[in-house]
C-alpha positions in Angstrom: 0.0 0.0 0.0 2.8 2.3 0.9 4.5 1.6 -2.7 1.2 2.4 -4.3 0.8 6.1 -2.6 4.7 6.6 -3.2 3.5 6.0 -6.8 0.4 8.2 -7.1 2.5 11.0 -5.0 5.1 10.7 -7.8 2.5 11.4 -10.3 0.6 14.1 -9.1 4.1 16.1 -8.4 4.7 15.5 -12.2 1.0 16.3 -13.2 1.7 19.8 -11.3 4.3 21.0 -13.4 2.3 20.8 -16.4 -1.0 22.8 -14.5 0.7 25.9 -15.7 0.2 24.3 -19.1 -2.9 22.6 -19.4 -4.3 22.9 -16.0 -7.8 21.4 -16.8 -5.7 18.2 -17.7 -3.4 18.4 -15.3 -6.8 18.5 -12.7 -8.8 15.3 -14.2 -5.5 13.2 -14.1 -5.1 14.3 -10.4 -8.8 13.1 -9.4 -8.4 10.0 -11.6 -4.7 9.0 -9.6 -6.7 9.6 -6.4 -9.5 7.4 -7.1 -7.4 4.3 -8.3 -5.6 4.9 -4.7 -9.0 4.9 -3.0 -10.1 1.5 -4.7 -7.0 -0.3 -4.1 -7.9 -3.1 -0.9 -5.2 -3.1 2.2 -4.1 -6.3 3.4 -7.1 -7.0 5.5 -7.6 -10.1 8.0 -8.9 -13.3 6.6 -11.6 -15.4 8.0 -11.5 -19.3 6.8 -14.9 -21.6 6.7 -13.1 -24.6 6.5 -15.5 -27.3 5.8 -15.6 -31.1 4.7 -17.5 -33.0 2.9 -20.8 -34.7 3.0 -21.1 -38.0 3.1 -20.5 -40.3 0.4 -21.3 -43.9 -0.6 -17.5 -44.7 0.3 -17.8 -42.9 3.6 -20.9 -44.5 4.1 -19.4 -48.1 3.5 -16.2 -47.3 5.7 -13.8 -47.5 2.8 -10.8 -45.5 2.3 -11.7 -42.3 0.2 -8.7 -40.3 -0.6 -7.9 -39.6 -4.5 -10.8 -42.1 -5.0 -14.2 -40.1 -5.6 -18.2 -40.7 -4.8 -21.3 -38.7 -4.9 -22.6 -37.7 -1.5 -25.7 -39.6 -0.2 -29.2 -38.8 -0.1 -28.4 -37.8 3.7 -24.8 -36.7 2.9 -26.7 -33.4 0.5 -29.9 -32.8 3.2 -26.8 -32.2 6.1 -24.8 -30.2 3.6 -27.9 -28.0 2.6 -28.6 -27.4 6.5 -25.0 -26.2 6.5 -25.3 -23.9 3.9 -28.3 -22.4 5.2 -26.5 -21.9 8.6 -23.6 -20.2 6.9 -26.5 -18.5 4.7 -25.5 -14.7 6.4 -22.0 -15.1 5.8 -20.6 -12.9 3.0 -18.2 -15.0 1.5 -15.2 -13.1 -0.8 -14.3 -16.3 -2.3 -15.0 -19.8 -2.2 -12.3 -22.8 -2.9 -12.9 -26.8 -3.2 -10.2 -29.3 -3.6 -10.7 -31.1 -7.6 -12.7 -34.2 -6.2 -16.1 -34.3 -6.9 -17.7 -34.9 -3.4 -15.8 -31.4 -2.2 -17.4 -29.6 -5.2 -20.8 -31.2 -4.9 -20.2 -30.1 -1.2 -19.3 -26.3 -2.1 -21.8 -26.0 -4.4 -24.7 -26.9 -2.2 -23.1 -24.5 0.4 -23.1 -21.2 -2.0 -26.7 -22.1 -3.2 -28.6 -21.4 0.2 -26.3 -18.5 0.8 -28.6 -15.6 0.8 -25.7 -12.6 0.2 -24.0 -11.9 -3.5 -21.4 -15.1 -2.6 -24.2 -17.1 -4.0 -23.0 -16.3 -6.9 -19.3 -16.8 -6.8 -17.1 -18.9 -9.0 -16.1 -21.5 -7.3 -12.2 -22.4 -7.9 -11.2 -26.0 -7.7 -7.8 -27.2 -6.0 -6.2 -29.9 -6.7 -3.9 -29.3 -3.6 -6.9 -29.2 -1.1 -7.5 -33.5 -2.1 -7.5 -35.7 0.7 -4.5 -37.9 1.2 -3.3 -40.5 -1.7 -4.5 -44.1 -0.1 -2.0 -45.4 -2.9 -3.3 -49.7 -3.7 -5.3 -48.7 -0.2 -8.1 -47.0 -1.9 -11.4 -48.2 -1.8 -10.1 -50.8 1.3 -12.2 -51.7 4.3 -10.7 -49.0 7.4 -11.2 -51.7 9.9 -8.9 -53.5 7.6 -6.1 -50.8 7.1 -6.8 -50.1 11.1 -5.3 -53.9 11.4 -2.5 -53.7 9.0 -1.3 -50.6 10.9 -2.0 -52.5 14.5 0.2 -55.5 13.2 3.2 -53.3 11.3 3.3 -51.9 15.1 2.9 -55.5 17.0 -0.3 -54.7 18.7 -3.2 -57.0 18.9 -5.9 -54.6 17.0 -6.9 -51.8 15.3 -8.5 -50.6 18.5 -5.7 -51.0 20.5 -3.5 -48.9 17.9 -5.7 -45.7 18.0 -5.5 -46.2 21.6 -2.0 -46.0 22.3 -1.6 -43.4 19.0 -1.3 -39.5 19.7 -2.1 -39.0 16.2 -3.7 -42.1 15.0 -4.5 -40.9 11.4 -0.9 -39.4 10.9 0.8 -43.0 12.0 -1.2 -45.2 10.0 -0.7 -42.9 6.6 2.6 -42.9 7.7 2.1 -46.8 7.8 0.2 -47.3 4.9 3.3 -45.1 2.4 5.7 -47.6 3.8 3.7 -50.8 3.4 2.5 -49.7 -0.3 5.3 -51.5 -2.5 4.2 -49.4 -5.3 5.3 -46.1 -3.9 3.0 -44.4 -4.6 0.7 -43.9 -1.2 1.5 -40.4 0.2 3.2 -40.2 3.8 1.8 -37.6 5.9 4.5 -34.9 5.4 4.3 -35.1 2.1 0.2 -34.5 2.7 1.2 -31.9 5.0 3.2 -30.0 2.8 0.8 -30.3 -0.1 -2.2 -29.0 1.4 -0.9 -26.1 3.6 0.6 -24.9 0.7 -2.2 -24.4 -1.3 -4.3 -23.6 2.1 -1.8 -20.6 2.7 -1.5 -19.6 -0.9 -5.6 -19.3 -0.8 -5.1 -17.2 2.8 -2.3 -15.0 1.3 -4.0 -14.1 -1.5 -7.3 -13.3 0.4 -5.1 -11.1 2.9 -3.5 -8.9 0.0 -7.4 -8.5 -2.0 -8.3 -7.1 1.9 -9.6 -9.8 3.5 -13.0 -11.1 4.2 -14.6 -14.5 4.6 -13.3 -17.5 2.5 -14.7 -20.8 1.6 -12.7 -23.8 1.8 -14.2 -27.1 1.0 -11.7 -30.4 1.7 -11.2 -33.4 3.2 -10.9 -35.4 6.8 -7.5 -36.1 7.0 -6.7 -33.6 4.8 -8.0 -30.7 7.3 -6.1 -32.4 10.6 -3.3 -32.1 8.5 -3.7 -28.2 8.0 -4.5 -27.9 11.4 -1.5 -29.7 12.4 0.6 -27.0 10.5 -0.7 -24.1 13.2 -1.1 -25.8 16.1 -0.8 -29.4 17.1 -2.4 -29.4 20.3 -6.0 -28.2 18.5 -5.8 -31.4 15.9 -9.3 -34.0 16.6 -7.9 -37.8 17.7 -10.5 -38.7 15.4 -10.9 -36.8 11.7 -13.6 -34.1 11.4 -17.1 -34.8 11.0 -18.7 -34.9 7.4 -20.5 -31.4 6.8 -18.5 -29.7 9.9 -16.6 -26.2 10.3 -13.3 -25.7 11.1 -12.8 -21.5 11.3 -9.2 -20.3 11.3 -8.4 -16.3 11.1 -4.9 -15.4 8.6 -3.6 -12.0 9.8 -0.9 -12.5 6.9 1.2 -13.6 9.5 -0.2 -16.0 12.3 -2.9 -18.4 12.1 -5.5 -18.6 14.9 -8.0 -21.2 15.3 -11.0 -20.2 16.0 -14.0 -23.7 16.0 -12.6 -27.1 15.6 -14.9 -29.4 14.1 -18.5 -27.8 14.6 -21.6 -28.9 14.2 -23.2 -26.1 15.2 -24.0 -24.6 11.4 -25.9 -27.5 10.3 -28.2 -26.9 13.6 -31.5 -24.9 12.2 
């Protein structure tokens, strides 16, 4: 901002040695500069609606949904739509999905009950904001991987694993990468560093257009991942809730969480 008035300053000193000139021109080009200025956003604080999903057919199975898509359920939409109309007031700036369909289908429903001029924003799709990569996982049973990750670590069940884990999600994709001989499941940090990247880019960006309320539409894992990023003590044992809100504030240089895994919207 402070470049931008050095800028217009410059200009109007060079506009006022031609007034003597032309000072009708010299007058409209002044009033123009000054305008621009006054249109230009400040860096403002940023407001994230973090929210995932609805529930799918794969969710609804208990199958392992990460690069792997399905539609929401019946149920899955009626919860998102309640959600939408609880965030209905909120004047979104911008609204972002990761690529997969279930997170568009999800974002879409949200903007539609929204009763301010968001309803009508583009929706951008991000293919940084998918879940994590199950690798020759996807589409598995959980209470299956939940097994495989209890006997890689010599414990009698899945139960027993999540249990004794701090952070059961990030051990067993941590699990799963090392057990997948194709290489090609994603490890956590590689999850981690995917997704906050394109969740701080989104932030950023929003910060420097002024700020505002943002949309963000992703995925279970995905969001304790994020989460983990600003502060690990605030990250769920268990993944967020389909259809819940995470709300984090960007001051373009420290995150603060707000709501962890609300409900509360989808209340009405």
């Amino acid at each position: 901002m402070k470049k931008r008035l050095f800028i217009a300053l410059l200009s109007v000193i060079m506009i006022c040695f031609t007034t003597l000139a032309n000072p009708i021109y010299a007058q409209k080009e002044i009033t123009s500069i000054s305008r621009a200025v006054e249109n230009q956003n400040d860096p403002g604080i940023v407001t994230i609606y973090l929210v995932r999903h609805g529930q799918t057919i794969l969710n609804h199975t208990n199958r392992a949904q990460g690069w792997a898509d399905g539609p929401l359920t019946p149920s899955g939409e009626d919860l998102i739509k309640r959600v939408g109309k609880g965030l209905a007031d909120v004047p979104f700036v911008a609204a972002h999905s990761s690529d997969s369909g279930r997170a568009i289908q999800t974002a879409k429903l949200i903007l539609a009950e929204n009763q301010t001029k968001a309803k009508d924003l583009q929706l951008n799709e991000n293919k940084g904001l998918r879940e994590v990569y199950f690798g020759k996982f996807e589409g598995e049973k959980m209470n299956v991987l939940w097994k495989l990750a209890a006997t890689h670590s010599e414990l009698r069940n899945g139960r027993e694993f999540f249990i004794r884990s701090v952070n059961p999600y990030k051990e067993l994709i941590n699990i799963l990468s090392e057990l997948d001989e194709s290489g090609e499941a994603e490890s956590y940090q590689e999850l981690s560093d995917r997704t906050f990247k394109a969740f701080k880019q989104i932030a950023s960006q929003a910060y420097q257009n002024g700020g505002g309320n943002i949309l963000v539409v992703s995925h279970g894992i995905t969001i304790n991942a994020i989460l983990e990023k600003m502060d690990e003590s605030k990250v769920p044992k268990e993944i967020c809730k389909n259809g819940s809100v995470t709300k984090v504030e960007f001051n373009g240089n420290n995150w603060r969480i707000q709501e962890v895994n609300e409900m509360k919207y989808a209340e009405n």
